[in-house]
N, C-alpha and C positions, 0 to 999 in steps of 0.2 A: 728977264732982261739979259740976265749970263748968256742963255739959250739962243735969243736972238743975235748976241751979238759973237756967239761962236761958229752960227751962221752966215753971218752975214762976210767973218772971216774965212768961211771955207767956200764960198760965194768968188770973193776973190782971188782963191787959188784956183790955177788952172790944173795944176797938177800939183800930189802931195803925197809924201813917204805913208809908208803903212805905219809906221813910228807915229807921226804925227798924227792919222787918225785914229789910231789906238791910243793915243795921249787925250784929244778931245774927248774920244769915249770915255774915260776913263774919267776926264774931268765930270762930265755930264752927271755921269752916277752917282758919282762924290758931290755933288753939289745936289742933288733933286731924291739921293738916298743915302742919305749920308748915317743915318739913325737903322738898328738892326728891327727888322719886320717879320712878322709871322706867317712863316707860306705852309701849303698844305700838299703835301707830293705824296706819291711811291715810291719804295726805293725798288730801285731795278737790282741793282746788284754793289754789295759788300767786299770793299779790299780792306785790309788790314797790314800795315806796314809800319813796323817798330811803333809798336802800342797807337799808330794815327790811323783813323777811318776816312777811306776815301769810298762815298757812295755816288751813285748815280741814281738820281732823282729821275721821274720821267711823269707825267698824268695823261692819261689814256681819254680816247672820244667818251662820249656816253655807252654806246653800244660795244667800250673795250675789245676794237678790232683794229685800231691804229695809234701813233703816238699821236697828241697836240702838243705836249712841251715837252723837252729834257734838258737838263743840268750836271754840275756835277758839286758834289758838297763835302767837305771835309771838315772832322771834327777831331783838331789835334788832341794830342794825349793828356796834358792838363786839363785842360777842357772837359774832356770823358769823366775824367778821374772822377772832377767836383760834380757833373752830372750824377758820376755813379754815388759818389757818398749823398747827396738827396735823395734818388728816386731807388737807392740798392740796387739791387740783380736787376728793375724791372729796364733800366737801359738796355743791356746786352740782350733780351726780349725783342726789343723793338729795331735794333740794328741788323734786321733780318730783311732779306729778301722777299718781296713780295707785300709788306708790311706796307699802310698807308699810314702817316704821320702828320703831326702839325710839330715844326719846327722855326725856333727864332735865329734867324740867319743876317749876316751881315756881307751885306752885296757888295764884293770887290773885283777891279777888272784891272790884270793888269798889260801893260803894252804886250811885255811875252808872252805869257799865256793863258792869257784871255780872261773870261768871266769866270769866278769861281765865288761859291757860297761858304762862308765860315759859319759853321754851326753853333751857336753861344747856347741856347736853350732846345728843350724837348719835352712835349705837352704829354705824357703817359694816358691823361684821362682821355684825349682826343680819339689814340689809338682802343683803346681798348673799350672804349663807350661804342668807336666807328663794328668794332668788332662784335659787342654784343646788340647789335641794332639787326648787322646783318642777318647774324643767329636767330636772333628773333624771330627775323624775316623767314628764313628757312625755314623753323620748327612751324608757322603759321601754315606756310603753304605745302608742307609735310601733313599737318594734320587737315588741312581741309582736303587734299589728298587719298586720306585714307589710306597713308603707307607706314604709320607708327607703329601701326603692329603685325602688319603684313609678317614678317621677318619671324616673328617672335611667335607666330600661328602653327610656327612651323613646329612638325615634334622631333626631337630627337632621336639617333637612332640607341638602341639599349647601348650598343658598346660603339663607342668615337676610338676605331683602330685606322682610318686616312684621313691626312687633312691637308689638304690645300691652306697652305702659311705664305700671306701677302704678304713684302716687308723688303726691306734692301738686304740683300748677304751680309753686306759688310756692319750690320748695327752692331751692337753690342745685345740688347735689347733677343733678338733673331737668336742669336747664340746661346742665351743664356733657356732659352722655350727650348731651342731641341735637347741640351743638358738635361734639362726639368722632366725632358718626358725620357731621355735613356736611358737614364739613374735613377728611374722611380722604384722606390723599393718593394713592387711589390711585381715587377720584371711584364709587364706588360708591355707586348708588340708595338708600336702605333709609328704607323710611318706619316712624316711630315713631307710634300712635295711644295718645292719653295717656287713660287711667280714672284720674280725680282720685279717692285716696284717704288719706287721715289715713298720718302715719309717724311718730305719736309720740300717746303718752296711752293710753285709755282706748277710743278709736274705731278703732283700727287693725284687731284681729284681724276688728270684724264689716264693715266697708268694705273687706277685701284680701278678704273670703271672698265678698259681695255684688258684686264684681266679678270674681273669679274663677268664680262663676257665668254671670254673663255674658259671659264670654271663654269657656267652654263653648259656648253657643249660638252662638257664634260664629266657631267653631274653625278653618272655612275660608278665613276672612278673616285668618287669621296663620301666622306661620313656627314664632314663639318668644314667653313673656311672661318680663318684664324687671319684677322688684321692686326698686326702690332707692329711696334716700334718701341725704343727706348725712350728714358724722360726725355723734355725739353721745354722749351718756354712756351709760356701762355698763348703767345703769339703762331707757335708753332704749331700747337693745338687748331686752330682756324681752319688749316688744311683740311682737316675732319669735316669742318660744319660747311663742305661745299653742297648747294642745294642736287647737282648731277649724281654727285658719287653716293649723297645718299638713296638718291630715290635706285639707282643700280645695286644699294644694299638692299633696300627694299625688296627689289624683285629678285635677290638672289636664289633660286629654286632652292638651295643647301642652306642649313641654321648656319648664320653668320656672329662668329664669338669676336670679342674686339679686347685687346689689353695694351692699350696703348702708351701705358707708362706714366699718366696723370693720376697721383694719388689724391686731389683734391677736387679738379675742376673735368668735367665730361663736356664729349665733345657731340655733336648733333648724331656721328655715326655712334654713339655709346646708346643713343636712346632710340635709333633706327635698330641697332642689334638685339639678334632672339637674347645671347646670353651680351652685359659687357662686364668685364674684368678692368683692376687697376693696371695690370703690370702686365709683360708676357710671363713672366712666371706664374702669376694668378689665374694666366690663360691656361698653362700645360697643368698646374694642381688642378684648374678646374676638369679637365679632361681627365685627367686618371682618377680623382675621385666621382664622379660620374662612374667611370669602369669599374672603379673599387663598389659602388655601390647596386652594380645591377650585379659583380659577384657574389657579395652579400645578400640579393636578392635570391641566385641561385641558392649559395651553402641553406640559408633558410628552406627555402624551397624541397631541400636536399631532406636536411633534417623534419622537415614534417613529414616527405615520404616516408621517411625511415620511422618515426615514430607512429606513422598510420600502420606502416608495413606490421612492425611491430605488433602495434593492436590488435590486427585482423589476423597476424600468426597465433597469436595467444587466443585469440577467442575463437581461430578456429580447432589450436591444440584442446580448450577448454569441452567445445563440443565436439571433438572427435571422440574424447575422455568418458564425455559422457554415453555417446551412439556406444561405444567399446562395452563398457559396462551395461548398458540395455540391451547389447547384442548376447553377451553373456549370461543376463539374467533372462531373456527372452530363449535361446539358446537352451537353459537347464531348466527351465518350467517345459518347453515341448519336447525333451528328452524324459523330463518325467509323465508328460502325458502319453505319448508312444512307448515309453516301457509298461506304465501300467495298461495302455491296449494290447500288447504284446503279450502281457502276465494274465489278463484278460481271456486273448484269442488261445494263448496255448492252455490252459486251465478249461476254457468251454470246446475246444475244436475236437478233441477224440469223443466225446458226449454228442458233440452236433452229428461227426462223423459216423457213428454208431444209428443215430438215429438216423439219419440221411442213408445210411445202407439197410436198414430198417424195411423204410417207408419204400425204395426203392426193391427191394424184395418183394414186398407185399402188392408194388405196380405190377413186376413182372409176374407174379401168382396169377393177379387178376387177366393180363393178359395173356397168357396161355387158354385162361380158364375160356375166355372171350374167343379164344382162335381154337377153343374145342368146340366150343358150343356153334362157331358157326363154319365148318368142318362141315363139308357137304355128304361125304360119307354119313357123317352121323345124324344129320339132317332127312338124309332118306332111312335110316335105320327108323326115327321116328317117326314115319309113313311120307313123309315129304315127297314128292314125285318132282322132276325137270321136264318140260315139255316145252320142245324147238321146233322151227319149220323153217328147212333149210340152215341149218346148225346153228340158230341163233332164237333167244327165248324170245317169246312170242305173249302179248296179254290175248283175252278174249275176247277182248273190242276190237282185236284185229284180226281176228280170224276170218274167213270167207268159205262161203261153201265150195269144195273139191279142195280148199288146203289137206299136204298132207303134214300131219305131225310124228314127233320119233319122241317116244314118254320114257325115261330112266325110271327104273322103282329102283328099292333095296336089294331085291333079288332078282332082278332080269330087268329088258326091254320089251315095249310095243310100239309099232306101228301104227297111227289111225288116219280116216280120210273125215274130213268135215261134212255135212249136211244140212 
């Protein structure tokens, strides 16, 4: 009835001050909302002014490519306070950018400046229930996917001396990982190349994905990439479980290590990463102990050489030792067989010698005796005759009648004719 009859009065006006219809406004709400109500927004963005929160509320289409509503909603400092002694820390959580909430607001408008929300209450389980439903969601369609251990397949190389380190310059968090690895005590090289990216809000998933594109092309120019950031709230955390930016950890070609500063709670990229660490500093311990450790591979390594070397000097000292002394003993055993054939040959050689000029006389006897007896002089002395035809000896089978013959005796020549 109020409603009709505050139309029915501006019905009647032909013309009317902005006063006045910001006054009916304002009655309208007061009368039809008068009781504080629980709305479900986003907050866009977080001011802070002498301890009061002024946010901007906003809720996005379904396919979050446009606004359908924005507001703006303020939660004075009293107010905060008694929220924060209920729900502790987990308020300042939720008073983040990007964060969706359910909040009990009391809807007031007034002529000056306009529509604004007093925030009385803040539903913590709404938020963080909305949050691990998401999560859920992700790690589901991660794993039917097949990208949970893509990442984790991957091997390491023996020593992580380059790392591409995702993260904003200015953390705290960032500063403390290159510290951890310049002052490690045991003076290992490892150079960190920093891709400045967002690690909180609303810019993180498409800045960690737009640089892990370019650490792709990059791939030879590094060992490992290093996502970290400092602590922060639960809420902050989220950023991590964006369904994009894991599945681009997934396909990171390089083992992807993550220390993001949550000692309690992991975020969807902790269970998409080969290695995840709590902290960045858990990130750079884990990296030089990794190196400490493929060192210790080597000294080991080192010292078995040296103990084989070892071995195989001694046992070849051993059988040299031995060959030494077998040469020596083989050495004076055929020093004693060649001296006693020495003792031998000079003991029988003047006797052989003797005998050998002996027997060799006795040849030469014979053959004198052999070159007298066939001594053609004395051959004819013993009646022998030679008989040639044509200066050459002749048998009697070959003779023919008119040969003439020429006969040598001992004491003269004749002449005969054949017949």
């Amino acid at each position: 009835m109020r409603i009709l009859f505050i139309k029915k009065i501006l019905k009647k006006l032909h013309t009317y001050s902005l006063y006045d219809l910001n006054e009916y406004i304002r009655r309208i709400l007061a009368l039809n909302l008068g009781e504080a109500l629980w709305v479900t927004a986003e907050i866009a963005q977080v001011g802070l002014s002498r301890g009061h929160y002024y946010l901007d509320l906003v809720q996005k289409s379904p396919d979050g490519d446009e606004l359908v509503a924005q507001s703006q909603a303020v939660l004075w400092q009293g107010q905060y306070r008694q929220l924060r002694r209920q729900t502790g820390l987990t308020i300042d959580e939720l008073l983040t950018a990007g964060v969706a909430v359910r909040i009990k607001v009391k809807v007031d408008f007034h002529e000056r400046f306009g529509l604004k929300l007093f925030i009385e209450d803040i539903d913590p389980t709404y938020t963080f229930g909305l949050l691990h439903q998401q999560r859920q969601e992700v790690i589901r369609k991660l794993q039917a996917a097949g990208l949970f251990e893509k990442n984790a397949a991957l091997p390491l190389p023996s020593v992580i001396q380059r790392v591409a380190v995702l993260s904003s310059s200015t953390a705290a968090g960032y500063q403390d990982f290159l510290t951890h690895l310049r002052e490690n005590p045991y003076h290992y090289a490892i150079a960190a190349t920093l891709f400045e990216v967002a690690v909180q809000g609303a810019q993180v998933e498409a800045d960690i994905v737009a640089a892990l594109n370019r650490i792709s092309l990059l791939r030879r120019q590094f060992d490992a990439v290093v996502v970290i950031r400092g602590g922060g709230a639960r809420t902050d955390l989220a950023a991590f479980d964006q369904y994009g930016l894991c599945v681009a950890a997934a396909h990171c070609p390089l083992p992807l290590l993550t220390g993001i500063g949550h000692e309690t709670d992991a975020a969807v990229l902790d269970l998409v990463a080969a290695r995840s660490l709590k902290t960045p500093t858990a990130a750079a311990d884990f990296i030089i102990a990794h190196n400490l450790q493929f060192e210790q591979r080597l000294l080991t390594a080192g010292q078995a050489i040296q103990r084989q070397a070892l071995a195989l000097l001694r046992d070849a000292g051993r059988r040299l030792d031995i060959m030494s002394q077998q040469t020596k003993s083989s050495a004076r055993q055929q020093l004693a067989v060649h001296q006693r054939l020495l003792d031998y040959i000079s003991r029988t050689l003047p006797a052989l010698s003797r005998s050998r000029l002996q027997y060799a006389a006795l040849e030469i006897d014979q053959l004198e005796r052999l070159q007298q007896s066939l001594n053609i002089d004395n051959a004819l002395r013993r009646g022998f005759t030679i008989t040639t035809r044509n200066g050459k000896a002749v048998k009697a089978a070959e003779l023919r009648p008119g040969d003439r013959l020429h006969t040598r005796f001992s004491d003269g020549k004749a002449d005969s004719i054949v017949e």
